[in-house]
N, C-alpha and C positions, 0 to 999 in steps of 0.2 A: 523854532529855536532861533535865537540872536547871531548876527553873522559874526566872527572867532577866526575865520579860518581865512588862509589869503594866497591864492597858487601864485607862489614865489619863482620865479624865473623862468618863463617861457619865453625869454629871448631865443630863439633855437638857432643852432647853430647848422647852417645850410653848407652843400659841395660834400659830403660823405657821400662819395659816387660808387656803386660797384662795379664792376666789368662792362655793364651794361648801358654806363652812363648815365644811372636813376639818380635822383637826387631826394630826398625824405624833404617832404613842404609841408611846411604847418600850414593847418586850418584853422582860425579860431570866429566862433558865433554864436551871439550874446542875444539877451532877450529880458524880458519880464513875466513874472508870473508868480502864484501863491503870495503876493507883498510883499517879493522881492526880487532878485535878478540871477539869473542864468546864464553859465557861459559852457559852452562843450569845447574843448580842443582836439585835434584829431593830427596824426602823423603817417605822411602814405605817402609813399612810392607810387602813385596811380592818381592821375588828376580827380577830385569831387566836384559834383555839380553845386556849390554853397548855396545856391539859393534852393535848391529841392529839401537838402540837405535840412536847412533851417526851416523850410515849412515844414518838415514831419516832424522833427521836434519840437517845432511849437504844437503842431496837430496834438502831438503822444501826449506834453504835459498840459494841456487844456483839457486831453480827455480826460485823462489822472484829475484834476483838479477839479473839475465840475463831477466829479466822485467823492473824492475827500474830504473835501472843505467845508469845516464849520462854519467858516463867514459869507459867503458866497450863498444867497435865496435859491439859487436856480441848482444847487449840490444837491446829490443823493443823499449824503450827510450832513446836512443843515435839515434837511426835510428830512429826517430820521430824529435829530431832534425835535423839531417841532410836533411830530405827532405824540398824543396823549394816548395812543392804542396798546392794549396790553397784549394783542394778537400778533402772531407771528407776523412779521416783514419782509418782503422779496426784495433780497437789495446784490448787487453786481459783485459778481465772485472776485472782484481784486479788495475789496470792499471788506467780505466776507473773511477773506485768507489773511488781512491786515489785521483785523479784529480776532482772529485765531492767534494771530502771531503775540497780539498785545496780550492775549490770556496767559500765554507763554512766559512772557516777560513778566508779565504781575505777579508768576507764580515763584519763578527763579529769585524773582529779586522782593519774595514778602511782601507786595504790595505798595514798593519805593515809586513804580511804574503803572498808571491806572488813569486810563483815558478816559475814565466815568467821572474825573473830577473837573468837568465840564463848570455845572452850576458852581463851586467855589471858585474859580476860574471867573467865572462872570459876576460874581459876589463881591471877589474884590477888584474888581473894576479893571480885568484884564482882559476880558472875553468879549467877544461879538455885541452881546445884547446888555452890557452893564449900563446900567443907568449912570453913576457918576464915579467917574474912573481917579478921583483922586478921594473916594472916601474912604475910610476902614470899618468893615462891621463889627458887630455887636457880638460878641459871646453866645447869645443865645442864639441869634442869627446863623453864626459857624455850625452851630450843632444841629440844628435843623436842617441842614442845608447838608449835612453829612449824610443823616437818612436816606437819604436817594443817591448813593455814591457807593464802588464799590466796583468789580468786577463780576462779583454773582450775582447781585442786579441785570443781567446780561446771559440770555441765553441762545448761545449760536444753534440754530438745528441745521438737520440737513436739507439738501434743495436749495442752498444760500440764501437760507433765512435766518434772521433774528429774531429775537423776542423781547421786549422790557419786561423785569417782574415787576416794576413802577413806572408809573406810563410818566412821571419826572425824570425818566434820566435820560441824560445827555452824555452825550463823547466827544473829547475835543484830544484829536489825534497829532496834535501838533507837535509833538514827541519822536513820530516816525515816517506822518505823509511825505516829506519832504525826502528822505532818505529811499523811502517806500519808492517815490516818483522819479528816485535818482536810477535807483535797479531797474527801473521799466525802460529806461530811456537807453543802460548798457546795454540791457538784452537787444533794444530794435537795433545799435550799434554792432553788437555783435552777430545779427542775422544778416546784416550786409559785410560781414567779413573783413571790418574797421579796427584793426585786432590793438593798436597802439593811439588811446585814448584818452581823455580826463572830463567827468563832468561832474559839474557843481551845481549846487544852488542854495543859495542863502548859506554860503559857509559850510558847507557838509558836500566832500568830495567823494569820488568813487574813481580812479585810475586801473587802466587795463595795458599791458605790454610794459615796453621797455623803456618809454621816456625816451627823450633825448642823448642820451648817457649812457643808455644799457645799464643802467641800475636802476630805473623807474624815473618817476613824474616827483618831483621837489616839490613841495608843499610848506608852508610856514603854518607854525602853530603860533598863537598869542596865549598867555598864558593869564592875563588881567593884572599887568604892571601897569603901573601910572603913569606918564611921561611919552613923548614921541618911538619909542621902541616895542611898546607892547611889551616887552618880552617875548621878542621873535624868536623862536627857534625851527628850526626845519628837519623833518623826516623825508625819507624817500618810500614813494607807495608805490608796490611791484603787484597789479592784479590784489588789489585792495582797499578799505574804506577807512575814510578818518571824519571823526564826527566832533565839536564841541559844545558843552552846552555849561551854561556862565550866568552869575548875576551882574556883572558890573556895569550892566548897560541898558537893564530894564528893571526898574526902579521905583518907586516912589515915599514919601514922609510917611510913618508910622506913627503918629503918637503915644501908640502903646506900647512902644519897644524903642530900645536905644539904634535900632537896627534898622534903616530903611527898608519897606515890605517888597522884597523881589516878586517876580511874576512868577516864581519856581514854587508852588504848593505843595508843602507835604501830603498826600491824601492820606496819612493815617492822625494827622492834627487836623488837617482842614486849615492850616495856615505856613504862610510864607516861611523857608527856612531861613537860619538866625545861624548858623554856623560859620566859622572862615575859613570856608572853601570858596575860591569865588570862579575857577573854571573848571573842568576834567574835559581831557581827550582821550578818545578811546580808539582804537584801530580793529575794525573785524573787516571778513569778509564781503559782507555785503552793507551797505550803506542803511537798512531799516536796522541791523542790530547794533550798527555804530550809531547812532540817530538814538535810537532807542533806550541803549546800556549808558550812554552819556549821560541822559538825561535819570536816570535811577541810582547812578552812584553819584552824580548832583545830591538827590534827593538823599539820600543816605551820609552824606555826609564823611568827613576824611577820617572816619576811623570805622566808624560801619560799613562805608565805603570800599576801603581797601581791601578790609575781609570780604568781603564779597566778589570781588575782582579776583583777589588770590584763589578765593574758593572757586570760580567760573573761571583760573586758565586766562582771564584778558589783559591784552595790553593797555595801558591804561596809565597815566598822567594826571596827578592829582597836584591841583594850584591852590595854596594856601595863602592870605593876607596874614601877615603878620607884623604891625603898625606899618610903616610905608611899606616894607620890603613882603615880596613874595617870594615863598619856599615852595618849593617841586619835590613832590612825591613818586616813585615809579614804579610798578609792580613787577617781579621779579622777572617775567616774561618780556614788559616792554626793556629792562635791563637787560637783559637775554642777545636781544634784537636791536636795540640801539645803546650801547652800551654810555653810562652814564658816570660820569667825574664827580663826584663830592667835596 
């Protein structure tokens, strides 16, 4: 997903001493990975070794990544697409429990969320393997290329295997890897006992403790205003995740629409969506169902959307274009919790 999100003020503020003379010292260690960039912050009373420190996060999200990734030859899942096998596949239980989760999600949300729509995905020239990335297909093109798409195309067994019922289908997880790879990286965080934290990547946060402030980790959301401001707004994340997923920034000419064809696919048309929503944020728990639920009330759209968000209990910010100006939606929970001015 397109980076949206932008950790707003970690200037931190040092000399909150206690009895003991501790002093709370930020960490902060940046990187690259999945085509894009990484940053963990960390807050401790207790000196870190930073360079140990950043080689196991680099270690943990390269393991994660050469699993995940559809673009990457040398992944589990690039090599899960490319096979034409209609027989079960032995493939890595993080792998496994990802693709259980996504079945989850396709089911909650009707099918807004469906990582099988890989081939449309490379169809219209957004995917790994597209041939020519500014053309639009064909009608008939679309509907063929839907045949092999779907979630029961896909059958999990057990033993962390899978199965294609069409040895065409493909899965591009791009939806949740990222988020997925954010949770692996709090858990290794949290097993060294790192209890006040924030890590990111490509725009999708996960924060743990109390922040600076004792009321969490400041985070700015952009909401896809025009102009040097974004439409910055900022929440505070207490031991929780914020995800965004947006057209305004992946793009291209349609001809057969008044509407630029975003990279966001409906899988139940098989084509780009046409509505003006052009971001949603959503805040859960763990960073693959913010990752995840972003990206399916995207697809769903600002009225199918919000029913579905009201109906699933989420917080959730819904950004609508409306000729220059953009309007903000919120669902009664994110109202709840960060209370909203009209």
């Amino acid at each position: 997903m397109t980076r949206f999100l932008l950790v707003f003020s970690f200037a931190l503020l040092l000399g909150c001493q206690d009895d003991s003379e501790q002093t709370l010292k930020p960490y902060s260690l940046t990187g690259q990975a999945l085509g894009t960039t990484w940053t963990v912050k960390v807050l401790s009373y207790q000196p870190i070794d930073e360079n140990k420190l950043r080689t196991d996060i680099t270690a943990k999200i390269e393991e994660a990544e050469r699993i995940l990734s559809h673009w990457r030859p040398d992944a589990t899942l690039y090599q899960l697409n490319a096979s034409l096998s209609s027989e079960p596949i032995p493939i890595p239980p993080s792998l496994h429990e990802l693709l259980k989760h996504a079945k989850w999600t396709y089911r909650q949300t009707g099918g807004a969320f469906d990582p099988t729509i890989a081939p449309l995905v490379n169809l219209w020239g957004f995917g790994p393997v597209s041939t020519n990335r500014l053309s639009i297909p064909r009608h008939k093109e679309i509907d063929e290329t839907m045949q092999v798409t779907g979630m029961n195309q896909l059958e999990l067994l057990s033993d962390f295997k899978v199965r294609k019922k069409h040895p065409a289908v493909q899965i591009d997880l791009s939806a949740s890897a990222k988020g997925d790879i954010i949770d692996q990286v709090c858990e290794m965080l949290d097993r060294r006992e790192l209890g006040n934290f924030l890590v990111e990547i490509g725009g999708e946060i996960r924060a743990s403790g109390n922040g600076k402030s004792g009321e969490g980790w400041t985070i700015g959301l952009e909401d896809g205003s025009e102009g040097k401001s974004n439409g910055l707004s900022t929440v505070n994340l207490l031991n929780y995740s914020v995800a965004t997923s947006g057209t305004y920034r992946q793009s291209k000419p349609n001809p057969d629409s008044v509407k630029p064809a975003s990279h966001l696919i409906d899988p139940r048309t098989g084509r780009p969506i046409e509505h003006n929503l052009v971001a949603v944020n959503v805040l859960a728990p763990t960073a693959r169902d913010a990752d995840a639920l972003a990206t399916a009330l995207m697809i769903l759209g600002p009225e199918e959307g919000m029913r579905k968000a009201e109906e699933m209990d989420l917080i959730a910010r819904f950004c609508l274009r409306e000729g220059n100006e953009t309007r903000q939606d919120h669902t009664t929970t994110w109202r709840r919790l960060y209370p909203v001015t009209d």
